[in-house]
Structures are given as C-alpha cells and as structure tokens.
py3Dmol code that shows the C-alpha trace and the ligand (Angstrom):
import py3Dmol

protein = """\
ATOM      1  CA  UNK A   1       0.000   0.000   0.000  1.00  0.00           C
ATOM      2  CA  UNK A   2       1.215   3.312  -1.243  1.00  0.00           C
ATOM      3  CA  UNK A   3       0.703   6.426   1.747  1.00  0.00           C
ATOM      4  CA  UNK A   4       0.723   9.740  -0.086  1.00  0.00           C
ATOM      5  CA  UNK A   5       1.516  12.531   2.604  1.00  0.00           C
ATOM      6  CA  UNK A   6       0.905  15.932   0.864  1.00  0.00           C
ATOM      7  CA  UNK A   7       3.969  18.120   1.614  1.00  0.00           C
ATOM      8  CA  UNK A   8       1.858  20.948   2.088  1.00  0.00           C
ATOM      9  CA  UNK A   9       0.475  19.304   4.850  1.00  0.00           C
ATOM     10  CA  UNK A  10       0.436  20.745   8.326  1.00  0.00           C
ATOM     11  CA  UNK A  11       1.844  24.486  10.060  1.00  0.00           C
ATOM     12  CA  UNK A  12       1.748  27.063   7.659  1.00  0.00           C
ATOM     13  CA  UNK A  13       4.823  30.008   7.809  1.00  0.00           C
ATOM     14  CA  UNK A  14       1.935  32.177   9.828  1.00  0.00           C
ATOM     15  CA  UNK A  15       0.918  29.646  12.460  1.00  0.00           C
ATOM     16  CA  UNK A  16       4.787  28.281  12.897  1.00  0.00           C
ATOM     17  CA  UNK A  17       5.396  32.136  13.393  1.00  0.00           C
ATOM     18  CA  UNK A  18       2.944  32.113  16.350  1.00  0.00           C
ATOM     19  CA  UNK A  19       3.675  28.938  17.929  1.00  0.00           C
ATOM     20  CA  UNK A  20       7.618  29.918  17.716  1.00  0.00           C
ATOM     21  CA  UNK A  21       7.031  33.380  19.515  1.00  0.00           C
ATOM     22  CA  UNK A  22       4.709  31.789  22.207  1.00  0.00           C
ATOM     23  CA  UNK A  23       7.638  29.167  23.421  1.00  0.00           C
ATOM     24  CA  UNK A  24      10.155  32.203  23.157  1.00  0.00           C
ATOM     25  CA  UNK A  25       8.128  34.485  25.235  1.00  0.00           C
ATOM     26  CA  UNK A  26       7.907  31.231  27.609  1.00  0.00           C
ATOM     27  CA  UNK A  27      12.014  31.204  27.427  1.00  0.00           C
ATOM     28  CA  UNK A  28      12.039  34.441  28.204  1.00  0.00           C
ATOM     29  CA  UNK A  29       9.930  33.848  31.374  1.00  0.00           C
ATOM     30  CA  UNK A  30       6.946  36.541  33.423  1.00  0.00           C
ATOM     31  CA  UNK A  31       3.583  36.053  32.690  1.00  0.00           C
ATOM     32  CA  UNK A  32       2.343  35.206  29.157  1.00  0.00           C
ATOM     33  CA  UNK A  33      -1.037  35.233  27.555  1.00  0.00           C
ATOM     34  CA  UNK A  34      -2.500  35.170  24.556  1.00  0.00           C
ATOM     35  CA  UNK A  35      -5.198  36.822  22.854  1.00  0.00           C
ATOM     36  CA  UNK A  36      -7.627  33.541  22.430  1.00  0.00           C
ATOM     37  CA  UNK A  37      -6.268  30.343  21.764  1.00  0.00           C
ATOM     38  CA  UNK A  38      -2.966  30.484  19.875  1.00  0.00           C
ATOM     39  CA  UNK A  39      -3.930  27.826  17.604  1.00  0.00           C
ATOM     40  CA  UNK A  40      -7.015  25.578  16.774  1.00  0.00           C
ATOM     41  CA  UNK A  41      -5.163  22.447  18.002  1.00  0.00           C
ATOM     42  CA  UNK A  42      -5.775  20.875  21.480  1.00  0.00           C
ATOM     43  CA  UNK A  43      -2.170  19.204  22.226  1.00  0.00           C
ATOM     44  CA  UNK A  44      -0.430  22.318  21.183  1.00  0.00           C
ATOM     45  CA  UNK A  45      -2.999  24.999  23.412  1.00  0.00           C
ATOM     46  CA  UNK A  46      -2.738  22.571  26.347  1.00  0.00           C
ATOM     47  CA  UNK A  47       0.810  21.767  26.204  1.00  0.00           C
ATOM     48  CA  UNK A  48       1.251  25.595  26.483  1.00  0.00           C
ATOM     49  CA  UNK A  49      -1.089  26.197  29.645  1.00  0.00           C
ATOM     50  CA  UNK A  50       0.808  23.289  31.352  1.00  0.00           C
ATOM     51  CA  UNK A  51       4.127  25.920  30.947  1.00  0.00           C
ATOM     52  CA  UNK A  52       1.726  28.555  32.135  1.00  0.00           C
ATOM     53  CA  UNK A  53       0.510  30.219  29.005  1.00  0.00           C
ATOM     54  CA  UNK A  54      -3.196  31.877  30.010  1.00  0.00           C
ATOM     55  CA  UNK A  55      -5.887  32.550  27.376  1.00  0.00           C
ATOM     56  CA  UNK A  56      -7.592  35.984  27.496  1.00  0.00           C
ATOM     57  CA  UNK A  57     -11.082  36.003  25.984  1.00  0.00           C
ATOM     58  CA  UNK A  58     -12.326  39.504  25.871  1.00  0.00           C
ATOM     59  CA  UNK A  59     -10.910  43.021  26.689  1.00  0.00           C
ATOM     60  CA  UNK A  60     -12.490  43.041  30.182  1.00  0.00           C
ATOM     61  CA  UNK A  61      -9.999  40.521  31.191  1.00  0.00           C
ATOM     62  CA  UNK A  62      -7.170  43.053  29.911  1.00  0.00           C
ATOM     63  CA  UNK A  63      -8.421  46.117  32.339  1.00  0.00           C
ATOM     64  CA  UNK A  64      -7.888  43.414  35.223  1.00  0.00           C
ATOM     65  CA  UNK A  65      -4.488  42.692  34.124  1.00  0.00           C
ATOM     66  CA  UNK A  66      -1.199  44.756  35.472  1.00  0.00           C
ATOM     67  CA  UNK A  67       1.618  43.402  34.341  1.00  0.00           C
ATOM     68  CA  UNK A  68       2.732  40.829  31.574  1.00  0.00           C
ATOM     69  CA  UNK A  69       3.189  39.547  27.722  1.00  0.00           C
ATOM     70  CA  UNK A  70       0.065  39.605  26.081  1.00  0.00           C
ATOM     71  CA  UNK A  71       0.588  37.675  22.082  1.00  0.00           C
ATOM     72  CA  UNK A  72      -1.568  38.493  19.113  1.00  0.00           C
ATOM     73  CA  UNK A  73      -2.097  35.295  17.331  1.00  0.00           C
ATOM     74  CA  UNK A  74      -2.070  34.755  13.682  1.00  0.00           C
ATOM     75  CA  UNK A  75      -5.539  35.537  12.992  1.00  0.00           C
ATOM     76  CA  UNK A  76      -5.096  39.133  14.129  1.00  0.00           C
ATOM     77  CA  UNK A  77      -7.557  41.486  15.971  1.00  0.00           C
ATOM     78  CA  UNK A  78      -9.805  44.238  15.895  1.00  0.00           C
ATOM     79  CA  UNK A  79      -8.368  48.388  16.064  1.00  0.00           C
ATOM     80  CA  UNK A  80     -10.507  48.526  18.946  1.00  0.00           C
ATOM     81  CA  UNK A  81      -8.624  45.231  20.090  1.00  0.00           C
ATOM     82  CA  UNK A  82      -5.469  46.471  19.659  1.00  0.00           C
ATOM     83  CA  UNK A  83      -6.422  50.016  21.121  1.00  0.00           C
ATOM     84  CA  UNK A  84      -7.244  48.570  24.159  1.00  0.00           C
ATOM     85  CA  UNK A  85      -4.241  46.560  24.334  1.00  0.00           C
ATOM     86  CA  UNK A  86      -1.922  49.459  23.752  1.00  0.00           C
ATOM     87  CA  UNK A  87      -3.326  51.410  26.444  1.00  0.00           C
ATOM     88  CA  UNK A  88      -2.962  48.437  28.671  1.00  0.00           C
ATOM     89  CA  UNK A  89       0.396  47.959  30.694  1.00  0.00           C
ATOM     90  CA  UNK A  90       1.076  44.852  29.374  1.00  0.00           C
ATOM     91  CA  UNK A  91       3.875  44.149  26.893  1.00  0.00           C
ATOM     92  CA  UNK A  92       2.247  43.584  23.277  1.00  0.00           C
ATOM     93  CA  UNK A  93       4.065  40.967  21.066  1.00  0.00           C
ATOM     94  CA  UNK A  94       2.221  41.369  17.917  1.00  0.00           C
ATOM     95  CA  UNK A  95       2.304  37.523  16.163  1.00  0.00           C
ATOM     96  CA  UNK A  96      -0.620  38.347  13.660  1.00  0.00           C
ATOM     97  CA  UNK A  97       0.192  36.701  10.009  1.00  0.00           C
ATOM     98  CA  UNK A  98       1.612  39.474   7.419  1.00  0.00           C
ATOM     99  CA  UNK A  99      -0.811  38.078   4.859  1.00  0.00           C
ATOM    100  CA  UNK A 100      -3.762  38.999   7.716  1.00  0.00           C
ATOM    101  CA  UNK A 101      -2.107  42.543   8.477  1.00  0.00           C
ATOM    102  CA  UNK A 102      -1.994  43.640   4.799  1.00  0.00           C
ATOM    103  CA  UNK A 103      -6.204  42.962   4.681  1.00  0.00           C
ATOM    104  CA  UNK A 104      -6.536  45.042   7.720  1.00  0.00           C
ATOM    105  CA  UNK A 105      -4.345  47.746   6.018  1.00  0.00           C
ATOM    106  CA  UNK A 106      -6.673  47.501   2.641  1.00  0.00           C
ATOM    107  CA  UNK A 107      -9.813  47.691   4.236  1.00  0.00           C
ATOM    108  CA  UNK A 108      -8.873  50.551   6.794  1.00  0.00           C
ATOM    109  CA  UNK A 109      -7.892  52.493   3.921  1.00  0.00           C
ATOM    110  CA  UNK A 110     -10.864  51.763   1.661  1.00  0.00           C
ATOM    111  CA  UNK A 111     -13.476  52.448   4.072  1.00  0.00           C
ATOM    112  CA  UNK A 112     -11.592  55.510   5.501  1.00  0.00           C
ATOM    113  CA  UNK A 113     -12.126  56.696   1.569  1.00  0.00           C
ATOM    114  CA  UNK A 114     -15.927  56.005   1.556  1.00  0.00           C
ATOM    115  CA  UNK A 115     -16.144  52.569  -0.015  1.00  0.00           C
ATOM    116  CA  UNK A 116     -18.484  49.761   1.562  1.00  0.00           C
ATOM    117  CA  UNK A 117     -16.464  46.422   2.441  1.00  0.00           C
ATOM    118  CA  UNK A 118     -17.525  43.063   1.355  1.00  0.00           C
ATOM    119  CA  UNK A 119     -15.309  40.071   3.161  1.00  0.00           C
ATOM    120  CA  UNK A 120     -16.107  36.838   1.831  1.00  0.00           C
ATOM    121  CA  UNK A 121     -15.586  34.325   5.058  1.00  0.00           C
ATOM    122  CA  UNK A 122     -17.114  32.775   7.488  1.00  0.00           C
ATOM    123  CA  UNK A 123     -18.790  35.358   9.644  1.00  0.00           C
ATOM    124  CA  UNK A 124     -18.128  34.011  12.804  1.00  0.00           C
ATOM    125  CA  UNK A 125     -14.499  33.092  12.373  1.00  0.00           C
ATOM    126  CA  UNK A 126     -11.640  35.419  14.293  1.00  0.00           C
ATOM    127  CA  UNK A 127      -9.832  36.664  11.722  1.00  0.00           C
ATOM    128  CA  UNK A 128     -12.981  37.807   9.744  1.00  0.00           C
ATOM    129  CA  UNK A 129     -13.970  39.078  13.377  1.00  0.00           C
ATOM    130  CA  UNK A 130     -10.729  41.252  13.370  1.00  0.00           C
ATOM    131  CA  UNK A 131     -11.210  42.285   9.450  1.00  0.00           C
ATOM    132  CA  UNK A 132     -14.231  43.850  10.048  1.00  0.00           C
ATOM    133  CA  UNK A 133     -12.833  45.590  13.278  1.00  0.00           C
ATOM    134  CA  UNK A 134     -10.393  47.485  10.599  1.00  0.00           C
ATOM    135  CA  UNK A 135     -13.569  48.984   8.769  1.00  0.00           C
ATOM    136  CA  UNK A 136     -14.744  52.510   9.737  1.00  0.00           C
ATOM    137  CA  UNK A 137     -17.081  52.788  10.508  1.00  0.00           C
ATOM    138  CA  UNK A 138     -17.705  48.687  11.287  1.00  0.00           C
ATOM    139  CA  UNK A 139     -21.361  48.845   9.862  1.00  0.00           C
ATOM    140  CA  UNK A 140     -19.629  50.143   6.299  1.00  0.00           C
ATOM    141  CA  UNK A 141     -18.677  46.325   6.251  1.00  0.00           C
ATOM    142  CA  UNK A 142     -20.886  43.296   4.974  1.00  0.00           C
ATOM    143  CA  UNK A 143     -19.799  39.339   5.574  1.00  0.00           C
ATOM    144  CA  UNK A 144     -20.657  37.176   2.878  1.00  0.00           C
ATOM    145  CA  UNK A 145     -20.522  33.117   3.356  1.00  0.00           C
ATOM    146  CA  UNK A 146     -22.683  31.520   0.496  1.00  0.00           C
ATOM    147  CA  UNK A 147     -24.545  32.479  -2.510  1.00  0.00           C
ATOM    148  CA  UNK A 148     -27.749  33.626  -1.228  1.00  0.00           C
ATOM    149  CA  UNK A 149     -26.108  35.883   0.850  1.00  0.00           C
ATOM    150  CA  UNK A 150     -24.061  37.464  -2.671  1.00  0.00           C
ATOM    151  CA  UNK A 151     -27.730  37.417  -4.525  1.00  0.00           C
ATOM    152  CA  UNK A 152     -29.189  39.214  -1.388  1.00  0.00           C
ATOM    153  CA  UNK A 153     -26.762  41.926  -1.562  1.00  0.00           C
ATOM    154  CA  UNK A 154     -28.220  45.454  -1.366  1.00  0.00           C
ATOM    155  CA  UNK A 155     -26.799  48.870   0.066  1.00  0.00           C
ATOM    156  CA  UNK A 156     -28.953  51.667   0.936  1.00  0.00           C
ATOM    157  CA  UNK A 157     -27.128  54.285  -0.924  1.00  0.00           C
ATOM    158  CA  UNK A 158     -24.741  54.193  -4.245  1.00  0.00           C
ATOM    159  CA  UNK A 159     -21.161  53.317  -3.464  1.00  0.00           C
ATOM    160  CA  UNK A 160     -18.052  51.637  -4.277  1.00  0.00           C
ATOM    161  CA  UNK A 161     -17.283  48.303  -3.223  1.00  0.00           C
ATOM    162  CA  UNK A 162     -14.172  46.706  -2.033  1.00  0.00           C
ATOM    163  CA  UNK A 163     -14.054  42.913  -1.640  1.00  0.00           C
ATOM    164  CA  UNK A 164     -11.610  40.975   0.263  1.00  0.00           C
ATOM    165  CA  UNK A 165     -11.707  37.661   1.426  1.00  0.00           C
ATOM    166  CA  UNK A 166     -10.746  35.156   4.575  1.00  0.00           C
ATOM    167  CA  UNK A 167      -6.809  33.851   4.162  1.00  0.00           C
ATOM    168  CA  UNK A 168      -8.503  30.436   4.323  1.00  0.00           C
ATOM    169  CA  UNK A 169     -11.672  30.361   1.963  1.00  0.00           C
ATOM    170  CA  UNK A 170     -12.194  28.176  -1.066  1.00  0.00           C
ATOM    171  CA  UNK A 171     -10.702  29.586  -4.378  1.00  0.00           C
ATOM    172  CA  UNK A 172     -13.583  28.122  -6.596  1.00  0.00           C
ATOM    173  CA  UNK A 173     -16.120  29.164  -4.291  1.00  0.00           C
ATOM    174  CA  UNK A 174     -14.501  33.009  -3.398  1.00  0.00           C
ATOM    175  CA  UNK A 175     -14.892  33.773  -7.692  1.00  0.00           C
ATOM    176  CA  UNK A 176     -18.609  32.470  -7.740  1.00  0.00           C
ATOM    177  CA  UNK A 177     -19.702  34.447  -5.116  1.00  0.00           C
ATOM    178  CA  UNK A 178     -17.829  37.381  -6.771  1.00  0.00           C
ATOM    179  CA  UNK A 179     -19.729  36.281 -10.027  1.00  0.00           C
ATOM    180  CA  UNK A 180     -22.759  36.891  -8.234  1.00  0.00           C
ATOM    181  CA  UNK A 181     -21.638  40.095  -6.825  1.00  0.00           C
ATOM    182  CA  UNK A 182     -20.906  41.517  -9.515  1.00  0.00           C
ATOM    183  CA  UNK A 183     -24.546  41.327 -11.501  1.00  0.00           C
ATOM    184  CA  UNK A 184     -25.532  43.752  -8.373  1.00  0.00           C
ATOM    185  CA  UNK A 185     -24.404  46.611 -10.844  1.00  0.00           C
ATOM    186  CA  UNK A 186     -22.317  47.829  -7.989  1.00  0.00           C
ATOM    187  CA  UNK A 187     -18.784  49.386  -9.170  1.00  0.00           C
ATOM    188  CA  UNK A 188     -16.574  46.568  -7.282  1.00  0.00           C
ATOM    189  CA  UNK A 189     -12.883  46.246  -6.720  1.00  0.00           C
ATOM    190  CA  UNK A 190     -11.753  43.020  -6.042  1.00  0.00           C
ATOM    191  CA  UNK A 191      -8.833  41.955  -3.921  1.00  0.00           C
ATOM    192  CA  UNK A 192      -8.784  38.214  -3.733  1.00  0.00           C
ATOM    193  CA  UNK A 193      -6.690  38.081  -0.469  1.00  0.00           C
ATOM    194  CA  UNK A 194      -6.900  34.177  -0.290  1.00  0.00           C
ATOM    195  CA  UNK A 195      -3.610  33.387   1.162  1.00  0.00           C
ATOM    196  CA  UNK A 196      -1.445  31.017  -1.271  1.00  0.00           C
ATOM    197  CA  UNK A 197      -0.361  28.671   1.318  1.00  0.00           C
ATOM    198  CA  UNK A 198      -3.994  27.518   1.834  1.00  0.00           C
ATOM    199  CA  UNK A 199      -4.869  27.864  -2.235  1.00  0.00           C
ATOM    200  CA  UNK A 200      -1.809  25.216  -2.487  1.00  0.00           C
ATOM    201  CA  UNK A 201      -2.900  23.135  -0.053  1.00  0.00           C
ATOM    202  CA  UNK A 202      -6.369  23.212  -1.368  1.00  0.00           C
ATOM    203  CA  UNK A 203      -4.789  22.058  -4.390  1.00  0.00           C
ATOM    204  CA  UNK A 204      -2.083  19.553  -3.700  1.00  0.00           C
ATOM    205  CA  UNK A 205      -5.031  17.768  -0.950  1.00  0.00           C
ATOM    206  CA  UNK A 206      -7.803  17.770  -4.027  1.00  0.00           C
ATOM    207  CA  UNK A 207      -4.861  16.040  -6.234  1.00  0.00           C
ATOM    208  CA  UNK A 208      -3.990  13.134  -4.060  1.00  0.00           C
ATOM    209  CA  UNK A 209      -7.720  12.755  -2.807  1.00  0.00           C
ATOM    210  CA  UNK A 210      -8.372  11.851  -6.670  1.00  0.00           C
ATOM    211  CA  UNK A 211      -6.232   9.236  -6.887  1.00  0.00           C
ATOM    212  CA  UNK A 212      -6.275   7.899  -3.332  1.00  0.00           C
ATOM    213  CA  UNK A 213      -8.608   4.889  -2.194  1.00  0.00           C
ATOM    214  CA  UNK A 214      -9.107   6.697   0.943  1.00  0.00           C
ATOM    215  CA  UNK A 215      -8.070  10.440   1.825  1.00  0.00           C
ATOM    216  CA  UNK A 216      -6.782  11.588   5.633  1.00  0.00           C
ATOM    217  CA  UNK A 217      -7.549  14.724   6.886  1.00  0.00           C
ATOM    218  CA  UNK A 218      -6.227  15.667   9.838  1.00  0.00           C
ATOM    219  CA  UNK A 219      -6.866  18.867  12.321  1.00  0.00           C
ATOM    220  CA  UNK A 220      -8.788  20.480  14.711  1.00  0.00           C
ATOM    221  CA  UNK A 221     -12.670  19.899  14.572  1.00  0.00           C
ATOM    222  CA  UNK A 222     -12.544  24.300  14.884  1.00  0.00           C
ATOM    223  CA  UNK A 223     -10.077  24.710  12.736  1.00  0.00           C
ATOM    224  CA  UNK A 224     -11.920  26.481   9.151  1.00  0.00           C
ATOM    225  CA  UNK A 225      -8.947  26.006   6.892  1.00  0.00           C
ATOM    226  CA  UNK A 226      -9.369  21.739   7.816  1.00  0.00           C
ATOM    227  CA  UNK A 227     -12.655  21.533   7.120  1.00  0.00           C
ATOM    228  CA  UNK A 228     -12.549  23.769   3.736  1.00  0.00           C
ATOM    229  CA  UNK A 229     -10.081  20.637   3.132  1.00  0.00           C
ATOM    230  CA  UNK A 230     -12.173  17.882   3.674  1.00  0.00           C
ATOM    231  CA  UNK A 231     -15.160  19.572   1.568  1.00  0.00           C
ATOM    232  CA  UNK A 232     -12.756  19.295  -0.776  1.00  0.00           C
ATOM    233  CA  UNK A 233     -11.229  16.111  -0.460  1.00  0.00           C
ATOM    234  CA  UNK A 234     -15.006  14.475  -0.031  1.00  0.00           C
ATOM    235  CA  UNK A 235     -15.950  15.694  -3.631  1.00  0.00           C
ATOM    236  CA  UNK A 236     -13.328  13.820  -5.134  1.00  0.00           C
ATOM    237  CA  UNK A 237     -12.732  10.430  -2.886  1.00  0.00           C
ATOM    238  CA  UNK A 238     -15.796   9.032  -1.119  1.00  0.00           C
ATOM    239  CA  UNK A 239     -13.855   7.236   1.443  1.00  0.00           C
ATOM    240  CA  UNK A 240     -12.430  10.386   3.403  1.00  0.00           C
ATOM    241  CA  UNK A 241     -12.020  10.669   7.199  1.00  0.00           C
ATOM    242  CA  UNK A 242     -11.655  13.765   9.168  1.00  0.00           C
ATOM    243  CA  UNK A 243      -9.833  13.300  12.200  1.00  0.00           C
ATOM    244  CA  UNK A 244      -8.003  15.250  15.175  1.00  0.00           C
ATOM    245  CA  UNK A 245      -5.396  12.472  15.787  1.00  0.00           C
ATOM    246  CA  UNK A 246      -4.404   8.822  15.026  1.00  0.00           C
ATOM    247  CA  UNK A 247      -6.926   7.423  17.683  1.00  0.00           C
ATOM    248  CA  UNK A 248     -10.308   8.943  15.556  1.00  0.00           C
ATOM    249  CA  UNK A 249      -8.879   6.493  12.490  1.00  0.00           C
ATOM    250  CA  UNK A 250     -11.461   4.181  11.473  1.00  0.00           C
ATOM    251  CA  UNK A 251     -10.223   1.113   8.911  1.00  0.00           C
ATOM    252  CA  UNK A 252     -13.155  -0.224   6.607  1.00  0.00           C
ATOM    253  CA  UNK A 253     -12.325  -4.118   5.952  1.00  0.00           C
ATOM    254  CA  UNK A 254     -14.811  -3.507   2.609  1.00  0.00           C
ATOM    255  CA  UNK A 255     -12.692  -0.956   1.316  1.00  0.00           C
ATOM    256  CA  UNK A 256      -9.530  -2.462  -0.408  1.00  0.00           C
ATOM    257  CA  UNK A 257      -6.766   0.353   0.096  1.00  0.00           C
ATOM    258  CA  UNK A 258      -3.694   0.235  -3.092  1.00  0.00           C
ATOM    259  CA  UNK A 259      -3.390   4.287  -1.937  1.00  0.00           C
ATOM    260  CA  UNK A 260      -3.986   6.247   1.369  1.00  0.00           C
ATOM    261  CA  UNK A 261      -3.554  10.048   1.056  1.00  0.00           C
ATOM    262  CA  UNK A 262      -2.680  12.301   3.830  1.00  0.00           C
ATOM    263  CA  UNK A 263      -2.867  16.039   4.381  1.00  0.00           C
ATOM    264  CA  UNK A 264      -3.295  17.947   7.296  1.00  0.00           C
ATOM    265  CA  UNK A 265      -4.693  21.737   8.004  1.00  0.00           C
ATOM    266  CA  UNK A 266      -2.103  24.689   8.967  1.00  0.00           C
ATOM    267  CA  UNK A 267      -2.847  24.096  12.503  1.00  0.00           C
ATOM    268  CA  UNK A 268      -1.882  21.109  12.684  1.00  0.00           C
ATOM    269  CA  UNK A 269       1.715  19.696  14.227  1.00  0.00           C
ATOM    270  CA  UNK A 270       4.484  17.775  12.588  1.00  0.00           C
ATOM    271  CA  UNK A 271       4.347  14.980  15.020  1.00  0.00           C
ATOM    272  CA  UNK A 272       0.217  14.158  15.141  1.00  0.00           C
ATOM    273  CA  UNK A 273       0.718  14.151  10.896  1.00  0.00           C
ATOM    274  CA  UNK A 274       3.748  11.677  11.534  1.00  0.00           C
ATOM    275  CA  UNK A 275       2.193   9.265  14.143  1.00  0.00           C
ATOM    276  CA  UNK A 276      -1.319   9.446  12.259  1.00  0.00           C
ATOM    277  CA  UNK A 277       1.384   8.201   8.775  1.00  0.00           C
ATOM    278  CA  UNK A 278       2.713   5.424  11.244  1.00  0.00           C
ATOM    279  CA  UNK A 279      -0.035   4.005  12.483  1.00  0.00           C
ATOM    280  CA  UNK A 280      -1.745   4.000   8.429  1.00  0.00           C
ATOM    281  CA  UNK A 281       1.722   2.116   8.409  1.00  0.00           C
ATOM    282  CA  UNK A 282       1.404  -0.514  10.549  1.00  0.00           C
ATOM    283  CA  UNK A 283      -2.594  -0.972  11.371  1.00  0.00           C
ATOM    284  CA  UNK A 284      -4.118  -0.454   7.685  1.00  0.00           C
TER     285      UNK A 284
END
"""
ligand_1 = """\
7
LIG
Fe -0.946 33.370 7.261
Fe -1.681 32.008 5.201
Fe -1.146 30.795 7.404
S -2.575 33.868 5.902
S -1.651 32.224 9.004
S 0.308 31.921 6.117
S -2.780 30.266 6.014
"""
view = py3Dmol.view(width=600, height=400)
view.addModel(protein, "pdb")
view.setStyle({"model": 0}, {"cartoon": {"style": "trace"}})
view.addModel(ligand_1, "xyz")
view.setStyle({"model": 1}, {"stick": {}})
view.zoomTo()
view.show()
C-alpha cells in the first residue's frame, strides 16, 4: 500500500510564526497570555497552559491585568482590540500573520475613503472578526458566506465596493460568489486576499484525494482552513475521514486500500501528521 503525505500538509509560515514566539516568550519567562487560543489544536494549546501560558477572551480581562506579555495570534484582531491593548500595561508581542495585516491595512484604507467592504468568510471566524474591526465605521462592512447571501446583496445608498476575502476560503467558491456580486451593478474592486499557502494546499489535498482509495484529513474539529479541506477532499474520494489524531482512524475491511492520502490543516503539528502516517503504516 502506497501512503501519499501531501507536503503541504500541516503548520503554515503564519501559524509556525505564532507557535515559535509563544515558546520564546515562555524562554524568556513573566507572565504570558495570549489573545484567544494560539492555535485551533488541542495538544499544542494545552501543552502551552501546562508551561503557564493563560488565554484571554475579551478586553475586560485586559483592564484586570497589570503586568505581563500579552501575544496576538495569527488571525489578528480588531483596532478597537489592539487600542485597548496598547493602552494596557502589558507588553504587546504582535504575532498576527503578514498576509492577515496587509487585509486590515486595505480595508482601513478603503473604508476611511468612503467605499463599503464586502469580506467573503465565514462570519463568525476570528480573523474575519478582526477584518471587520479594521472597517470605519464597522457597519460600512458586509460578511458574505454563500450564494444567497451574494444574490441578497443590497446597500442603501450608491457606493463603491471593495471585496476581500478570509486567508482560508475556497478559491472556486470566493470567484462564484464574486460572479454573483458583480450582476448587483455595484462598481466593485476586487482583492482576492486568499492566502497562497492555503490555495496550495487546497490544491495539492484535491490532487492526491483523486487518486487515493481513501483520503486523511487531519486537524482540529474548529479549525476552518481543515474543514474547507475535507469539503474538498469528499468531492473527489468518497472514502475520506476527518480526524483530530491517530486514535479517531477508522479502517473499513470492505474498502480495499492500493493508496492512502494524507494532508493535514495549517494548525496542525508535525508529530500528530507523523504518528497518524505510522499508524496507516502498521494498522491499515
Ligand atoms: Fe498566514 Fe496564510 Fe497561514 S494567511 S496564518 S500563512 S494560512
């Protein structure tokens, strides 16, 4: 049996960015917390509150706090995040992607000039969360998930529309919705901010899932970027299995495997993708 592990598979340069500068704060030592959960993966979150990494949920819990490190994660945060943060006393390490910043920086500067802001994401994911938080005001900004939501699209007054989208969303499904948008008659700029890491992955997974007898996806069950990938992956091999780590395998005696294809969202550590490729290995 062939095992097919996607090198695109696992940590992306953002997320390895954010992981690396939580364990060097730890070095460093003092108190450390970050601004929600680092990542979306359980060993890696829980291996970091055993060294005494804290989560912070909301900016209430920064007026309580006097002293410390406090790390933007990768997905980024709001201005009025990050206003409240720099007034703080804390120390701000600032771990947002560059890929995430540069959104923030386009749609600041577009709505500043008077143009409405379409993201194309899922609404209640962080990073579209902190997007939106860059918009001024925040209600000249409209989420978009699906194609009713593109057909339903209406402003109350005439003006120009900039479109960005979620680092993580689908590439085939970001240009139908634009389709869509774009018989609104509205003048619309598009910016398809769709990071490349996750278009490649997107790509590389959909390419081994179509000529694998069963496809592996592997991540956390929050994690948006993992399940864009098994969507994907499902369309083209029936036989595909989300899981979080080598124990949620399942082996189907019916299924006769020649071809087992692995891949594994950005969130996702080097050692679950090697033990899940081991035990594929040894138990399949
Ligand atoms: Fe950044 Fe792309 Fe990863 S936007 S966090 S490198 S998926």
């Amino acid at each position: 049996m062939e095992i097919v592990v996607a090198k695109s598979a696992g940590f992306c340069f953002g997320v390895q960015k954010a992981v690396d500068t939580v364990y060097a704060e730890v070095e460093k030592g003092g108190r450390i917390y970050t601004f929600g959960p680092i990542i979306h993966n359980e060993q890696v979150v829980s291996d970091l509150r055993q060294k005494g990494v804290v989560i912070i949920d909301s900016l209430e819990q920064i007026s309580e706090l006097s002293e410390g490190t406090v790390i933007i994660r990768s997905h980024g945060i709001s201005k009025k995040a990050q206003d409240v943060l720099e007034a703080s006393p804390l120390k701000i390490v600032d771990a947002t992607c560059p890929f995430v910043k540069k959104i923030h920086r386009i749609v600041e500067k577009d709505s500043l000039e008077g143009k409405h802001i379409v993201v194309i994401g899922s609404r209640n994911h962080p990073e579209v969360a902190g997007i939106i938080g860059w918009c001024q005001p925040e209600d000249h900004a409209t989420v978009i998930e699906n194609e009713e939501e593109a057909g339903h699209f209406c402003l109350e007054s005439e003006r120009d529309i900039t479109v960005v989208s979620q680092t993580t969303f689908r590439q085939g499904k970001f240009k139908e919705l634009v389709e869509i948008l774009r018989k609104t008659g509205y003048n619309i700029n598009v910016v398809n901010t769709i990071c490349n890491a996750t278009a490649a992955r997107q790509e590389e997974a959909k390419k081994i899932a179509s000529k694998a007898d069963m496809m592996i996806v592997i991540g956390d069950s929050k994690s948006s970027n993992t399940q864009k990938l098994y969507e994907i992956c499902s369309r083209v091999c029936k036989c595909t299995q989300y899981v979080q780590t080598k124990d949620n395998l399942k082996r189907d005696p019916a299924i006769s495997l020649r071809c087992v294809g692995i891949t594994a969202g950005a969130s996702t550590p080097k050692n679950i993708i090697e033990e899940v490729q081991n035990y594929v290995r040894i138990n399949f």
